[in-house]
C-alpha positions in Angstrom: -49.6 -42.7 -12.2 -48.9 -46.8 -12.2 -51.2 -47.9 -15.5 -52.4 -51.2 -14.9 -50.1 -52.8 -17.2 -47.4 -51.8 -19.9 -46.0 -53.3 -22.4 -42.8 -52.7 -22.4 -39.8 -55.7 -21.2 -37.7 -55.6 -18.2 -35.7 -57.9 -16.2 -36.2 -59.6 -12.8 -34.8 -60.8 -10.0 -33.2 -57.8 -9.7 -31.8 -55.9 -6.5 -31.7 -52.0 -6.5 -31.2 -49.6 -4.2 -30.5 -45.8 -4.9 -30.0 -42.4 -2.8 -33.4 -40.9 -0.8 -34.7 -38.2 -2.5 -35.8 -35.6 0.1 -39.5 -36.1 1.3 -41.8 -33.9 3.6 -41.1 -35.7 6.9 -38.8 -38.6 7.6 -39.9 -42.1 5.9 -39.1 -45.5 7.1 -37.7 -47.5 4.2 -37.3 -51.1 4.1 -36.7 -54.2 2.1 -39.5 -55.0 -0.8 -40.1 -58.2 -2.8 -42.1 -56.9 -5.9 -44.0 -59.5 -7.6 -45.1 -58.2 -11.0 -45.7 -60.1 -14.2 -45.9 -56.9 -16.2 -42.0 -56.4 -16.9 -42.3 -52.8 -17.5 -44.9 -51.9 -14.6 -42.5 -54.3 -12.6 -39.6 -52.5 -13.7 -41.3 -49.2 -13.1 -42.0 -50.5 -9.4 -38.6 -51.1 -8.8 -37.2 -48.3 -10.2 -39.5 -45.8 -8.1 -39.6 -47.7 -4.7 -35.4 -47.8 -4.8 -35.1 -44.2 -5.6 -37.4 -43.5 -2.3 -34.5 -45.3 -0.5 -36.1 -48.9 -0.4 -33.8 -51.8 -0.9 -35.8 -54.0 -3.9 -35.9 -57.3 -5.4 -37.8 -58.2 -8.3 -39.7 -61.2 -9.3 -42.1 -61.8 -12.5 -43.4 -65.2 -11.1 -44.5 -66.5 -7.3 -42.3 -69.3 -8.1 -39.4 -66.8 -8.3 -40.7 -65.1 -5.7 -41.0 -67.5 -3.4 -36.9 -68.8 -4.0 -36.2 -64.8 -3.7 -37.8 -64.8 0.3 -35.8 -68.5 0.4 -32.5 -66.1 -0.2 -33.2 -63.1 1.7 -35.2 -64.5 5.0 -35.9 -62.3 7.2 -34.6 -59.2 5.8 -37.5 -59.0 3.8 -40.1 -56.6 5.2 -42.8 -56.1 2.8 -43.9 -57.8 -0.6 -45.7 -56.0 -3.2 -47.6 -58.3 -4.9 -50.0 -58.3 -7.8 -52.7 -60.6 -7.2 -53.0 -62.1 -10.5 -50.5 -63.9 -11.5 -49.4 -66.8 -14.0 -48.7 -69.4 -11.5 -50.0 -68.3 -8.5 -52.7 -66.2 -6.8 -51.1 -63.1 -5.0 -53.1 -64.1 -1.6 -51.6 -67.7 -1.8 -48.2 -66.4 -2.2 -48.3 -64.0 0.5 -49.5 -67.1 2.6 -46.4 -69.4 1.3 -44.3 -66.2 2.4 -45.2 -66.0 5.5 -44.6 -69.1 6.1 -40.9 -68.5 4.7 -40.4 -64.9 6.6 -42.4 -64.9 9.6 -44.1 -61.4 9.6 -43.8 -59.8 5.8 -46.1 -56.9 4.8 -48.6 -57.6 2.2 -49.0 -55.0 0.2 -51.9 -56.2 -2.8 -51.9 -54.5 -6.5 -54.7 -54.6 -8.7 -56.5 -53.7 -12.3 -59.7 -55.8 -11.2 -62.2 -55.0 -9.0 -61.9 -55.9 -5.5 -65.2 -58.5 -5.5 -63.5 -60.2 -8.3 -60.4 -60.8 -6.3 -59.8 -63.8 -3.5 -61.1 -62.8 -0.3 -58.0 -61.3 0.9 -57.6 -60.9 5.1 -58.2 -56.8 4.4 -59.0 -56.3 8.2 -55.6 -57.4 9.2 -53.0 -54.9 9.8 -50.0 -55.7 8.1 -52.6 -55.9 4.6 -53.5 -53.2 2.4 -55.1 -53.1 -0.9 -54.0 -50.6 -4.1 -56.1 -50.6 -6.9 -54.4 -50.3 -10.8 -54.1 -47.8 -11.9 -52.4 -45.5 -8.8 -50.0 -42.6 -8.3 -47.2 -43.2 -6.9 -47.7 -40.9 -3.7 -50.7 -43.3 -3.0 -47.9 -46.5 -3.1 -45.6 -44.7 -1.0 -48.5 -44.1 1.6 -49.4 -47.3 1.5 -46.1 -48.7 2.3 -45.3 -45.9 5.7 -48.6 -47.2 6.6 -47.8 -50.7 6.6 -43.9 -50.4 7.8 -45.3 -48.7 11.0 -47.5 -51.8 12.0 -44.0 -53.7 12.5 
């Protein structure tokens, strides 16, 4: 289960990418910006999502982020993105990254309530909400769910 924040520090900025563990069925993997301010939940992120075969970069600000999608383009497929954080709102930086990568994945993380959140464009198909705290099974859901609206 992802808590809704740890404590613990971790870096950024940070591609990983490790072996496919064996899953019931295949799964698309892809390329994921995670945008975390939490180093260790970040960290934690990262760590899971490459190990299911994903190809991740890290970022602890939308700033960083957003010079992250600069780098990569279009490779990226899917950002991760907790919607509060320090310099940015998660909905606003999806926005500036779709403007950077024409057709990302927004894939929204969460410890507060959804009606104290932006109004985020839920109805769209390439959107999905998680709320804090989640098990991992649930992330990796989401994320087949959103890589097969490409």
């Amino acid at each position: 289960m992802v808590p809704r924040s740890l404590s613990d520090a971790g870096t950024s900025g940070v591609a990983a990418t490790f072996p496919s563990p064996s899953l019931n069925g295949p799964s698309e993997t892809a390329s994921i910006l995670v945008v975390e301010d939490d180093d260790a939940l970040r960290d934690a992120l990262t760590q899971h999502l490459a190990r299911s075969g994903h190809t991740v970069f890290s970022a602890a600000t939308g700033r960083e982020g957003l010079r992250i999608a600069s780098l990569r383009g279009p490779s990226l497929t899917l950002a991760l993105l907790d919607i509060r954080l320090p310099d940015i709102q998660g909905d606003e930086l999806w926005r500036r990254l779709n403007q950077e990568v024409m057709g990302v994945r927004g894939l929204f993380i969460s410890g507060h309530d959804l009606t104290e959140l932006p109004d985020l464009p839920l109805s769209r198909k390439e959107i999905l909400f998680l709320p804090k705290p989640f098990p991992m099974t649930d992330l990796d859901q989401a994320i087949q769910r959103l890589l097969i609206t490409r």
